[in-house]
N, C-alpha and C positions, 0 to 999 in steps of 0.2 A: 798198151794194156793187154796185148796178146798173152803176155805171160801168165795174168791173171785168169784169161779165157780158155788156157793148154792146163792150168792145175785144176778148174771146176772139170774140164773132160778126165785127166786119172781121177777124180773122184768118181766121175758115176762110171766110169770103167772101174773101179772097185766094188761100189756097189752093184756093178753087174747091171747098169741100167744102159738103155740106149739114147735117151737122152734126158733133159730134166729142162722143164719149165720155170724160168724165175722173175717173180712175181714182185718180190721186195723192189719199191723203189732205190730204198738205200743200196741195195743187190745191183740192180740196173746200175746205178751212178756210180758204185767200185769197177765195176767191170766192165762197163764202154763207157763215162764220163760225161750221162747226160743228166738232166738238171730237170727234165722237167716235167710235169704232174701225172702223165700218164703214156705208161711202156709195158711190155712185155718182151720176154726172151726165150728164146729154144735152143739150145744147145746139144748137139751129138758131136758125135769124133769127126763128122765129116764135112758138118756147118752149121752156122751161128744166125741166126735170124731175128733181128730186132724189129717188132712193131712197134707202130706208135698213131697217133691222129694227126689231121692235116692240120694240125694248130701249130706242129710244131716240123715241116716239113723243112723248112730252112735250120731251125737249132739242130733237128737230128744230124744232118746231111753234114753241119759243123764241129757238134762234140763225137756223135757216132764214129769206133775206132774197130774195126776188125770184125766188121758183123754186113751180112745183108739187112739193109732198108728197106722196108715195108710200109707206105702209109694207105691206115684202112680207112676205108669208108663209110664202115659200119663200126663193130666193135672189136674186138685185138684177137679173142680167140679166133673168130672168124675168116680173120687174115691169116691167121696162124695155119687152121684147116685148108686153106685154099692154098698152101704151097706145098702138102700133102707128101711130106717124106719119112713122114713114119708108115714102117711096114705093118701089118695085122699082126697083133698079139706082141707090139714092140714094149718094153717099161718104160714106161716113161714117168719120171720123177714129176712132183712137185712140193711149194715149198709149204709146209704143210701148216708154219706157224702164222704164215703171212696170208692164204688164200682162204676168203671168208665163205661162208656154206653157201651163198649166192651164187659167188663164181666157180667154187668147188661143183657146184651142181650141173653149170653150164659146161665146165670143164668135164666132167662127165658123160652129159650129153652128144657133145660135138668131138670126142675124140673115144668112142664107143668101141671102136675095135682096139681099142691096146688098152695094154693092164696099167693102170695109176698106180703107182708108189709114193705115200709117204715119207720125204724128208725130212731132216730134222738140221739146218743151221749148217747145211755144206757150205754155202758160200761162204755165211758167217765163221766157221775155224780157219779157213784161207785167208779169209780178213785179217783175224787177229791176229796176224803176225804183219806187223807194220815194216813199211818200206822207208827209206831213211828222208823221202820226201815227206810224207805223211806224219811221222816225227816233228818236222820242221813244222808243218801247216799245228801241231797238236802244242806244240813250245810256241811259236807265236800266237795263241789264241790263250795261252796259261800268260804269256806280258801283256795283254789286253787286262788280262782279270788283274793281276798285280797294278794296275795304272788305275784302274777302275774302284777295287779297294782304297788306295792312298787317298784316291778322292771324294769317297765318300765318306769316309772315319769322320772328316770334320763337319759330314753335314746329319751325326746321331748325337740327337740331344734331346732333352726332355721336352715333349710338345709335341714331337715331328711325329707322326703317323710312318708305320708300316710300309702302306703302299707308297709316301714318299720316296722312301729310300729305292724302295723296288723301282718308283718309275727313273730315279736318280741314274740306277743300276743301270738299265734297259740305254735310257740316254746315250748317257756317259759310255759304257760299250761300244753301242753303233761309231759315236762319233772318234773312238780311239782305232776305226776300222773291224770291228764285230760285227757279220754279216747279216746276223741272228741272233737271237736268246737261241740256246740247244734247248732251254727248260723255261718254265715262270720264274723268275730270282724268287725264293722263300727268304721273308725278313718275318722271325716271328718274335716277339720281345715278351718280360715279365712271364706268366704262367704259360701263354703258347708258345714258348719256346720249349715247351716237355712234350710237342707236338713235334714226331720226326719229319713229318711233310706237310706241314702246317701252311697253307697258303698265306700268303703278305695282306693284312686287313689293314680295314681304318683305325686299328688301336693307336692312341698313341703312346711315344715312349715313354717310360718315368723313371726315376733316380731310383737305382740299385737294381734294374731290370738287366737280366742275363740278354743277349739280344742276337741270334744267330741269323748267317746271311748266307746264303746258299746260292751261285750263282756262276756263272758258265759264260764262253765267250765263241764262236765260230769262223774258221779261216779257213777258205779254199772250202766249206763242207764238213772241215774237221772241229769236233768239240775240246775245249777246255771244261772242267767241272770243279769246283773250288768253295771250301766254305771255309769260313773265319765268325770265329764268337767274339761278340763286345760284352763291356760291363759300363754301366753306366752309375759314373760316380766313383766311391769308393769300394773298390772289391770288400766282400765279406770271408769271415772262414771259412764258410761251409763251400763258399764261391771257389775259392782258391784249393779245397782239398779235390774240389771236382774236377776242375781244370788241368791239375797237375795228372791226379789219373789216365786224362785222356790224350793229355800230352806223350804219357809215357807209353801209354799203348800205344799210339800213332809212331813211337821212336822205336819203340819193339818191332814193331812191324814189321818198318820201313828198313832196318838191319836185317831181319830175316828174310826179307823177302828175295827171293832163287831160284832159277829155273831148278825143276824136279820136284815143285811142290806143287800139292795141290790147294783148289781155293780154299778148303776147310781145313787144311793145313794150317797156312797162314790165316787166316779168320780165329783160329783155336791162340795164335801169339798173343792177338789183344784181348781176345774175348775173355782168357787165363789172368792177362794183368787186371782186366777189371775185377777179375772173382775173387782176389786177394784184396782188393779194396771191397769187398762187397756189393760191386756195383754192378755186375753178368743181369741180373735182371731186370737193369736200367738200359741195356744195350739191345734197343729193339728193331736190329736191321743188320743186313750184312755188313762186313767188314767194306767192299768195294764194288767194284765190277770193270769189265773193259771200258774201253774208251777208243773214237776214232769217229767215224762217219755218221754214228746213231752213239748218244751221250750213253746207253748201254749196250754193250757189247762183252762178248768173250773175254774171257774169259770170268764166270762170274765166281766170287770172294765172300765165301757163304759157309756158314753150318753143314749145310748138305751137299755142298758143292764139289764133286771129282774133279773138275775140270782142271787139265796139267796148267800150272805155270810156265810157260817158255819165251825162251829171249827172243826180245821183236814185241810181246807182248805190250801194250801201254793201259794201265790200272790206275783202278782210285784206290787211295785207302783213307777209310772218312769214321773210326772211331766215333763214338760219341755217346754222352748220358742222358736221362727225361727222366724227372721224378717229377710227379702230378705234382702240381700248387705247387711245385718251386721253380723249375725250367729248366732247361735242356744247355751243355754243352758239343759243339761237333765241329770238328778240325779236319779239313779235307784237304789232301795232295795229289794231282796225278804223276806218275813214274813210268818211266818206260822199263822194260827188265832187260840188264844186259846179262853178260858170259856169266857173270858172278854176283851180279847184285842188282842195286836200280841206278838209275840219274832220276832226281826231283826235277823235272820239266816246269812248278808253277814254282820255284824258288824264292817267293820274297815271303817275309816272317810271317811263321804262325803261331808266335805268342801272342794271346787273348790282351786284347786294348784296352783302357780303361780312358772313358770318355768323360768331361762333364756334363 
């Protein structure tokens, strides 16, 4: 993982900083490969210094890759201060989305002679450009979801409750090798399915309920994120002119989607096909966002979003409708982008089921 640890140094050598603190667990685990609940990292051009607690002095010393080991005795910063090679009035980055006002205040305190800088998501745009391993671990955890879906189509029927299915999900996941939920699986059926992150209740299902399932799988660290809509019973029209919609935006998309765009670029593909169906003010969320080590990531797939598209990238695109008192459809794929276009990494069908 050196390589990873030489491209966050040209970053804060751009930013003109002398080294940068990082605080992200998920940050830690891309860039030395450890796993566990509490680290810290200091990075300058001329060395790499990994704290951590004595809980974890044997895993460090095992996944820890290209860094000094440090286990404190007291708290991280602390350790951090006692190897004392930052010079007076050095920058020193930190990450500024991930360090909460507690530690931001200590980190203040205990490193009083150099100027603190504000970062914003260094390590995060290094990330988003996936390595052809990390790829692999993001496609084996999108055949999780595919194995996981088959098997539970035949257990939504009328009676079953919500949270069934959720804990079905959860299961059946782990046991097809899913490390983790990256998220809660959202199964929301009838009227809360026009809830776009409607948590999984004790409703149960009933005949002609739209019924949406939202749910992710974990390999190696890496997330799958995948949704698929049911209908239970007989589709209606109104069911099927919604569907087709979202299908087609989700096809638009996934065709246009190309390094040199941006997130609201492609976000404007579908969000355009819903407005000629009437339906832009049913679409109450982004088009996507990245995908890899944290279920969001860079590049993010938005209205307002500049963020470049570029190949290496791996994206959701997840379309979807909510009309109050009728319910919600939402079709979700992750893609990696290559030279010219994408590969569908969760490739099993996403036309909407129709159950008894």
């Amino acid at each position: 993982m050196k390589h990873r640890v030489d491209a966050v140094r040209r970053r804060i050598e751009h930013h003109r900083l002398d080294a940068i603190l990082v605080s992200s667990l998920k940050n830690i685990r891309y860039l030395f490969g450890f796993t566990g609940s509490n680290a810290l990292a200091l990075i300058s051009a001329s060395r790499c210094i990994f704290v951590t607690d004595r809980r974890y002095t044997a895993q460090s010393a095992e996944q820890v890759q290209n860094a000094e080991i440090v286990i404190s005795e007291k708290d991280l910063l602390s350790a951090l201060k006692n190897e004392d090679f930052l010079p007076d009035k050095a920058r020193l980055g930190f990450e500024a989305v991930h360090l909460n006002t507690r530690d931001f205040l200590q980190l203040k305190n205990k490193f009083s002679r150099v100027q603190l800088v504000a970062t914003e998501r260094l390590v995060e745009k290094i990330a988003s450009i996936k390595e052809a391993e990390e790829v692999e671990h993001i496609r084996a955890a999108g055949s999780i979801c595919a194995n996981v879906f088959a098997d539970v189509v035949p257990l939504i029927r009328r009676g079953v409750s919500e949270l069934d299915i959720s804990a079905e999900i959860t299961y059946r996941a782990m046991k097809s090798g899913s490390e983790r939920n990256p998220f809660e699986p959202i199964v929301a059926s009838g009227k809360r399915a026009a809830l776009p992150h409607g948590i999984s209740s004790g409703k149960k299902i009933k005949a002609g309920d739209l019924v949406i399932i939202d749910f992710g799988a974990v390999v190696n660290g890496y997330a799958a994120d995948c949704t698929r809509t049911v209908v239970v019973g007989k589709i209606k029209r109104r069911q099927k002119q919604l569907i087709g919609a979202v299908q087609g935006a989700l096809d638009l998309a996934e065709v246009s989607a190309k390094p040199g765009m941006t997130g609201r670029q492609l976000d404007a593909v579908a969000r355009d096909h819903l407005r000629s169906h009437q339906l832009a003010d049913f679409f109450q969320h982004s088009l996507g966002h990245g995908l890899g080590l944290d279920v969001h990531e860079l590049p993010r797939i938005g209205e307002t979003s500049n963020d470049p598209i570029e190949a290496g990238n791996v994206i959701t695109l997840e379309p979807g409708v909510y009309l109050p008192d009728f319910g919600g459809i939402r079709i979700e794929n992750d893609y990696l982008i290559t030279g010219n276009g994408v590969e569908n990494l969760t490739p099993f069908p996403r036309e909407v089921v129709c159950v008894e």
